[in-house]
C-alpha positions in Angstrom: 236.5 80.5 93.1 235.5 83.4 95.3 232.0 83.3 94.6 230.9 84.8 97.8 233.2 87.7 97.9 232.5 88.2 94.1 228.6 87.7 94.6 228.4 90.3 97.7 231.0 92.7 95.8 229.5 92.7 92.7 225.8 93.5 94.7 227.5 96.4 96.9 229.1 98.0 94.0 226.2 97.6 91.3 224.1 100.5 93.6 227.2 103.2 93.1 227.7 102.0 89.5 225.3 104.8 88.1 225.6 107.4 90.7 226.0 110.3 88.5 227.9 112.1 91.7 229.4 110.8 94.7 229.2 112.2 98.3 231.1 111.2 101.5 227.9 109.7 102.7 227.5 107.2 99.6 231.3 106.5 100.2 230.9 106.0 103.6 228.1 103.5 103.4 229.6 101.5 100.0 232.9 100.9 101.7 230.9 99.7 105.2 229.4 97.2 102.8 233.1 96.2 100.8 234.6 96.2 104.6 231.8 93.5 105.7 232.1 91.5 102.4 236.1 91.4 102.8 235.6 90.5 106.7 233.3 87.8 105.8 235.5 86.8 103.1 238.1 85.8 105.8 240.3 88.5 104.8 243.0 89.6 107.6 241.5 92.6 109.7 245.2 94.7 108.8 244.7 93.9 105.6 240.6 95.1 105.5 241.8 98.4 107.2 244.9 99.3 105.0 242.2 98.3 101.7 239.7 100.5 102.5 241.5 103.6 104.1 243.6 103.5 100.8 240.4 103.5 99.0 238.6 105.8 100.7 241.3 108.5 100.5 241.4 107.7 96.5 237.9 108.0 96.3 237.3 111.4 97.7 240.3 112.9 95.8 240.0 114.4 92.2 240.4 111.4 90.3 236.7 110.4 91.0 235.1 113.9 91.6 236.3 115.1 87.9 235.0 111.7 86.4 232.2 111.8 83.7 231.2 108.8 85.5 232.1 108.8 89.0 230.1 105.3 90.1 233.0 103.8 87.4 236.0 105.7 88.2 235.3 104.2 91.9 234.7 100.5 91.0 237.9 101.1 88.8 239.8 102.3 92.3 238.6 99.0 94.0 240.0 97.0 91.2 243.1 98.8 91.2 243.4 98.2 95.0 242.4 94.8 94.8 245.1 93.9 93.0 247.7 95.9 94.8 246.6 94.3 97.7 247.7 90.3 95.9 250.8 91.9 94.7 250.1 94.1 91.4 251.9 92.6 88.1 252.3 88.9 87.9 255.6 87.2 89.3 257.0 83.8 87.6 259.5 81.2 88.4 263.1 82.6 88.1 265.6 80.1 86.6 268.2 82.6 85.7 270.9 80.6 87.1 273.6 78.2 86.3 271.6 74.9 85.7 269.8 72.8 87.2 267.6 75.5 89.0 266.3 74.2 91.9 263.1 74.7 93.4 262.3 73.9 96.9 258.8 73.3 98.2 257.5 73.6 101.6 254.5 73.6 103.5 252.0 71.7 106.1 251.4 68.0 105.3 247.3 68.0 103.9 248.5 71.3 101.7 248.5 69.5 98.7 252.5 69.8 98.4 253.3 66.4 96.9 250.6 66.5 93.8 251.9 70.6 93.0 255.5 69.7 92.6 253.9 67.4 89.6 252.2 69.7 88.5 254.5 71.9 88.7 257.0 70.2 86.4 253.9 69.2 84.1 253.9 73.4 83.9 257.6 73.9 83.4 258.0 70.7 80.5 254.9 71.8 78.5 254.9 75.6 79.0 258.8 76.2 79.2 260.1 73.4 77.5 262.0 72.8 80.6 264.1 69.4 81.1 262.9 68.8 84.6 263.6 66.1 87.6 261.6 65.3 90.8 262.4 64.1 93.9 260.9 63.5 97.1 263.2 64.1 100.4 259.7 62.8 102.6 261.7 60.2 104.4 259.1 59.7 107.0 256.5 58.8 104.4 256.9 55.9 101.9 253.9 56.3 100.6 255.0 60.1 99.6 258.2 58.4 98.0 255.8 55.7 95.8 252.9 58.9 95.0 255.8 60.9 93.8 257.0 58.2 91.6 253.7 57.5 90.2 252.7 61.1 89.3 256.3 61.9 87.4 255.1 58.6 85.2 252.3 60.9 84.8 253.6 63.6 83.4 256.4 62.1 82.0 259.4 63.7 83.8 262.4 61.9 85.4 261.8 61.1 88.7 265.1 60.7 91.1 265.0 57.7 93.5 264.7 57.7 97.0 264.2 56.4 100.2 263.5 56.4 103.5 266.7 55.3 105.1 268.2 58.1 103.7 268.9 61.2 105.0 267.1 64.6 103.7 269.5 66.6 103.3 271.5 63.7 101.6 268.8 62.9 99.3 268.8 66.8 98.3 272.3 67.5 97.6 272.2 63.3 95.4 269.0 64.5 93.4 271.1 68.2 92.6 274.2 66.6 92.1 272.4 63.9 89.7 270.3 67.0 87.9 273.7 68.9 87.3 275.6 65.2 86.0 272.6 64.7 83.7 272.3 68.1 82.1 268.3 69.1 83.7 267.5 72.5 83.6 265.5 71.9 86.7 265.1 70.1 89.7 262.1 70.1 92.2 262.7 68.9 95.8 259.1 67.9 97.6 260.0 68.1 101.5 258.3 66.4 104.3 255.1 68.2 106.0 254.1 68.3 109.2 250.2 68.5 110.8 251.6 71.9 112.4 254.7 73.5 112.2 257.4 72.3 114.6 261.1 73.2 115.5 262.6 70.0 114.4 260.6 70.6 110.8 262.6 73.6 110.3 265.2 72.4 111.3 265.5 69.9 108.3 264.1 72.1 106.0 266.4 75.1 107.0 269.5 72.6 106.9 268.1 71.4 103.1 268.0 74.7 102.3 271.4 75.5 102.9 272.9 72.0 101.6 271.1 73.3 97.8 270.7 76.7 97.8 267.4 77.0 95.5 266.7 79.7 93.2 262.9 79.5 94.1 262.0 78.5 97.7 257.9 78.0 97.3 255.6 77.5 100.1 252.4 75.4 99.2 249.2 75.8 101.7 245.9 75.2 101.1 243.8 78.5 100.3 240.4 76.8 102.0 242.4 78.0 105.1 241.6 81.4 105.0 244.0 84.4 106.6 245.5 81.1 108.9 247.5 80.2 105.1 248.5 83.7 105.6 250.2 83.8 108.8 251.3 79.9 108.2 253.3 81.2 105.3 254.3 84.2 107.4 255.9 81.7 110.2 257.7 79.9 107.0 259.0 83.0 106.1 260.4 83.5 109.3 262.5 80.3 109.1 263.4 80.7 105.4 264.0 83.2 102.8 260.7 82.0 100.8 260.4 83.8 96.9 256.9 83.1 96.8 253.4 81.0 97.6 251.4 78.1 95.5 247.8 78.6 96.6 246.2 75.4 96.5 242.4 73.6 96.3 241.4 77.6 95.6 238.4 75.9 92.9 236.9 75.1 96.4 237.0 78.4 97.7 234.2 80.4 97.5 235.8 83.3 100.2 239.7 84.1 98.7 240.6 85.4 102.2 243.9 83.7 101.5 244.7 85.4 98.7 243.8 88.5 99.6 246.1 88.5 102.6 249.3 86.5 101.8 251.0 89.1 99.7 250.7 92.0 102.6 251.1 89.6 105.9 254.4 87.8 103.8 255.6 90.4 101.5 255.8 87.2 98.9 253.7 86.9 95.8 251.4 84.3 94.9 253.0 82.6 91.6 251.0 79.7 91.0 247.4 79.4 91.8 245.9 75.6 92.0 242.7 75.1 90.4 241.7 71.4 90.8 242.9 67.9 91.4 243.7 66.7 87.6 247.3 67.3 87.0 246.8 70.4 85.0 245.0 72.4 87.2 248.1 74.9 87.7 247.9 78.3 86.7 250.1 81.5 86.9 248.9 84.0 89.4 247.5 86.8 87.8 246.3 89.7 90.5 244.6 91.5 87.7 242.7 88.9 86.0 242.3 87.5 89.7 240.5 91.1 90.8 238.5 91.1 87.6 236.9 88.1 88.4 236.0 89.0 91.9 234.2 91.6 90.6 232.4 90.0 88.2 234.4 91.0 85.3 235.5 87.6 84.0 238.9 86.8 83.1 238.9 86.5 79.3 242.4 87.0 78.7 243.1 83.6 80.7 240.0 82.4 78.9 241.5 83.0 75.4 245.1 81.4 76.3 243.5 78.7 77.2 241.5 77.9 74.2 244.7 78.5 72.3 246.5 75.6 74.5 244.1 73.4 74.6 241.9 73.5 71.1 243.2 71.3 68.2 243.6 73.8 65.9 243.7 70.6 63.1 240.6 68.6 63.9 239.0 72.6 64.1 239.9 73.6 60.8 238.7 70.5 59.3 235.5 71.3 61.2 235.2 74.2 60.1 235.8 72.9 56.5 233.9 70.1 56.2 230.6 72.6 57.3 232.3 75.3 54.9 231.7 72.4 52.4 227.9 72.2 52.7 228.4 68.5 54.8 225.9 68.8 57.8 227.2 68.6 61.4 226.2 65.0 63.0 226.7 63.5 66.4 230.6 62.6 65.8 231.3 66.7 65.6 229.4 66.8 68.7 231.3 64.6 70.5 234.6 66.1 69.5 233.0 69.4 70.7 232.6 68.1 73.8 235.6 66.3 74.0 237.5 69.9 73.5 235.4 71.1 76.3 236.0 68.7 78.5 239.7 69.6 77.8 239.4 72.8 78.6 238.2 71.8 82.2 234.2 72.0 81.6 231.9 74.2 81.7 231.8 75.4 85.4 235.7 76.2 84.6 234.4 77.9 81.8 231.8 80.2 83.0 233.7 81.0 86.0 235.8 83.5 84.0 233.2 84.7 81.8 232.2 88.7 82.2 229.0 88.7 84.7 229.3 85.4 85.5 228.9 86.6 89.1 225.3 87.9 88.8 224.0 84.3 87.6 221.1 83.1 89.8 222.7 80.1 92.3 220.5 77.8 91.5 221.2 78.2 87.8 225.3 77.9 88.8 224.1 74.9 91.2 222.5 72.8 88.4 225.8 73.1 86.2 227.4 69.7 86.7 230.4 68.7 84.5 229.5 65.4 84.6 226.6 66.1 82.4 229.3 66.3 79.2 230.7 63.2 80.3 227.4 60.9 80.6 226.7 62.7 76.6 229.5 61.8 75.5 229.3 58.2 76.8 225.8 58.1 75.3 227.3 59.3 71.9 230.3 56.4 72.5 227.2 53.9 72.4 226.2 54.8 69.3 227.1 52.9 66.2 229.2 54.9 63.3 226.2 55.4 61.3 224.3 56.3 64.0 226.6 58.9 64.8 226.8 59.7 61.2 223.0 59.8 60.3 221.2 60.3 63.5 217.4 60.1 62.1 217.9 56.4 61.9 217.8 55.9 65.7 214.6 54.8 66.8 213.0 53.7 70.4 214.7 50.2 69.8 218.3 51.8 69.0 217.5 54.4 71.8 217.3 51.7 74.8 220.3 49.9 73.3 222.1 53.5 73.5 220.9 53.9 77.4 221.8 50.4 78.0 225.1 50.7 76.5 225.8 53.9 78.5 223.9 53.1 81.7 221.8 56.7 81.6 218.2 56.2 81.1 216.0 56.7 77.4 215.3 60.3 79.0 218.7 61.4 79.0 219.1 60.3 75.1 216.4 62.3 73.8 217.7 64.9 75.7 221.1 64.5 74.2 219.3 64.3 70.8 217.6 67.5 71.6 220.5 69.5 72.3 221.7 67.9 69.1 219.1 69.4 67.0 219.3 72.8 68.3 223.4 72.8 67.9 222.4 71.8 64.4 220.1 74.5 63.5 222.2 76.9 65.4 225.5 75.2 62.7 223.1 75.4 59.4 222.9 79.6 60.8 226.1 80.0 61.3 227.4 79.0 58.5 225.5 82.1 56.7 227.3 84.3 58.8 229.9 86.6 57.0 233.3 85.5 58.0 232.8 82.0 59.6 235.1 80.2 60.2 238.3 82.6 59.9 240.2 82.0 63.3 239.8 78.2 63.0 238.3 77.2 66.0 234.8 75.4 65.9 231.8 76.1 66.9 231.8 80.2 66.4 231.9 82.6 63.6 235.4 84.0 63.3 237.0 81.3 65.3 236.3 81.7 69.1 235.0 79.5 71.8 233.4 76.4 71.0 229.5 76.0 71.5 228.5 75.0 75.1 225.7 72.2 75.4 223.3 73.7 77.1 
């Protein structure tokens, strides 16, 4: 996400880092380089001006010329811009209401509407122990009805018939009246999209809108769009009163021009950010961690909730245990390693909000391919137990059986039993360390994120 804004960012800024005093001239010809990278980012032109005439004026006042270090009281301006510019503090849902709350989703058909309201009540069940319904109110798509139906299965939330001879407005007002009868806290209403916004599009959505009067009103576009999501939510907002944005599909974008410009063109925050196509790709909007990471600075307070959701904190402190206990680490911990990794999205998801991350070569970043921990742990799936458990008995026989087994080639199991070796050298050293283990999470001293394998 953003990797060419962060990449071109974090080059302009690195040459003012140091400067031990700024000038107008070094100003001058830094923000000609942050206006070019935000241009080329797809960033609205209003948007580009307002950025760097605020920063500008900033950085020639006394905050910066009384700094120790002016090169970082400037890069700490841009930040603080940046994330002004996507809306400051973070903005959730509100469901402060008489129950059910309803939410109301909107947007272009392609946007990815359909697949966020289930995610979106994946995020509400798990995160705020929500009791949630779904319905779709598509009646001029079937197929919407049936994909809608499917993914509550998914996720495991009730999902409120309906269908196409129906009305939309009908099937809103049923699906609310069935949420309140039925004691939900909420209820999610996917409308129907259009290829471009029309007047009789509105009009349904306007007239659904006033049959259910939602608490949240969320418009869905896809952030590969550039400033266009921008003014597209802009012309929604102009047809209803909209409380905020689902930016969507933004793991494929390497420019953020969307999210730069939605929050000044709309006046709307961003609340949810989509990260992927697997169901729980949904994450809060967070301009701060958000501007950290386009400068390079990671995002390691998002980092470490995550690893506290998604690490078995059981099958880590028996880890932990069992190695605490002198009893070496074989290829069955390593597959549970990468098992937890692979639950926390892979590495690519990973690295992306690690500190400096920007800076790393592309061709390094281009040979990072999630489906590496998936082949390794197939590989280790072909193994028998004691294989697994005593991995020195595997010889070139057992190895072709493995490769077989798994359909990767001999190659890619020595490599696997490589990496194994050094993961076990680097265990056998870590265990020495003063103080591992305390946190409970494997693979690092003190708790911590688990060991990547590579």
């Amino acid at each position: 996400m953003f990797d060419n804004l962060s990449e071109r960012l974090t080059k302009t800024l690195k040459t003012i880092r140091g400067q031990g005093r700024l000038t107008e001239d070094n100003i001058k010809d830094t923000l000609r380089e942050v206006r070019m990278a935000l241009l080329e980012a797809d960033v609205a032109l209003p948007v580009v001006k307002a950025f760097i005439d605020r920063v500008r004026e900033r950085a020639l006042g006394q905050e910066v010329q009384n700094s120790l270090t002016p090169g970082q009281a400037f890069i700490k301006i841009v930040q603080q811009e940046l994330m002004d510019v996507m809306g400051g503090a973070s903005e959730g849902l509100n469901l402060a209401t008489q129950p059910p709350a309803v939410i109301l989703m909107a947007g272009l058909q392609g946007a990815g509407k359909t697949t966020t309201v289930a995610k979106l009540a994946r995020w509400l069940k798990q995160r705020e122990k929500k009791k949630v319904a779904i319905v779709s109110a598509d009646i001029y798509r079937p197929a919407a009805i049936e994909q809608l139906k499917t993914l509550a299965a998914d996720v495991g939330v009730e999902f409120i018939p309906s269908s196409p001879d129906e009305k939309a407005v009908d099937i809103a007002r049923n699906a609310v009246e069935h949420a309140r009868k039925h004691l939900f806290d909420v209820v999610i209403i996917d409308t129907a999209g259009r290829l471009h916004i029309d007047e009789s599009m509105m009009n349904e959505i306007q007239a659904i809108h006033q049959a259910v009067n939602p608490i949240e009103t969320l418009f869905v576009v896809d952030s590969m769009t550039g400033q266009d999501a921008a003014n597209t939510a802009k012309a929604f907002h102009d047809a209803l009163p909209l409380t905020g944005v689902v930016l969507t599909k933004a793991d494929g974008d390497a420019r953020g021009g969307a999210a730069l410009s939605i929050r000044h063109i709309t006046g709307k925050p961003i609340k949810f950010i989509g990260m992927g196509e697997k169901i729980e790709a949904l994450e809060l909007f967070h301009p701060d961690r958000i501007a950290s990471r386009i400068l390079g600075m990671g995002d390691v307070l998002s980092l470490i909730e995550e690893v506290e959701r998604k690490i078995d904190k059981k099958k880590a402190e028996k880890f932990v245990k069992k190695l605490q206990k002198g009893k070496g680490f074989d290829l069955e911990d390593m597959r549970e390693q990468l098992l937890q990794l692979n639950q926390m999205g892979g590495i690519s998801k990973l690295l992306d909000k690690l500190p400096g991350m920007g800076e790393m070569p592309k061709n390094v970043k281009q040979n990072i391919d999630d489906r590496d921990i998936d082949r390794q742990i197939a590989i280790i799936n072909s193994m028998t137990l004691q294989e697994r458990r005593f991995p020195a008995v595997i010889n070139n026989s057992r190895k072709k059986r493995i490769a077989n087994g798994s359909g990767v080639k001999v190659q890619d199991v020595n490599r696997l039993l490589k990496q194994f070796t050094q993961m076990q050298k680097m265990m056998k050293r870590m265990k020495k360390m003063k103080g591992f283990g305390k946190g409970g999470l494997p693979g690092m001293p003190g708790g911590g994120m688990p060991k990547l394998p590579f």
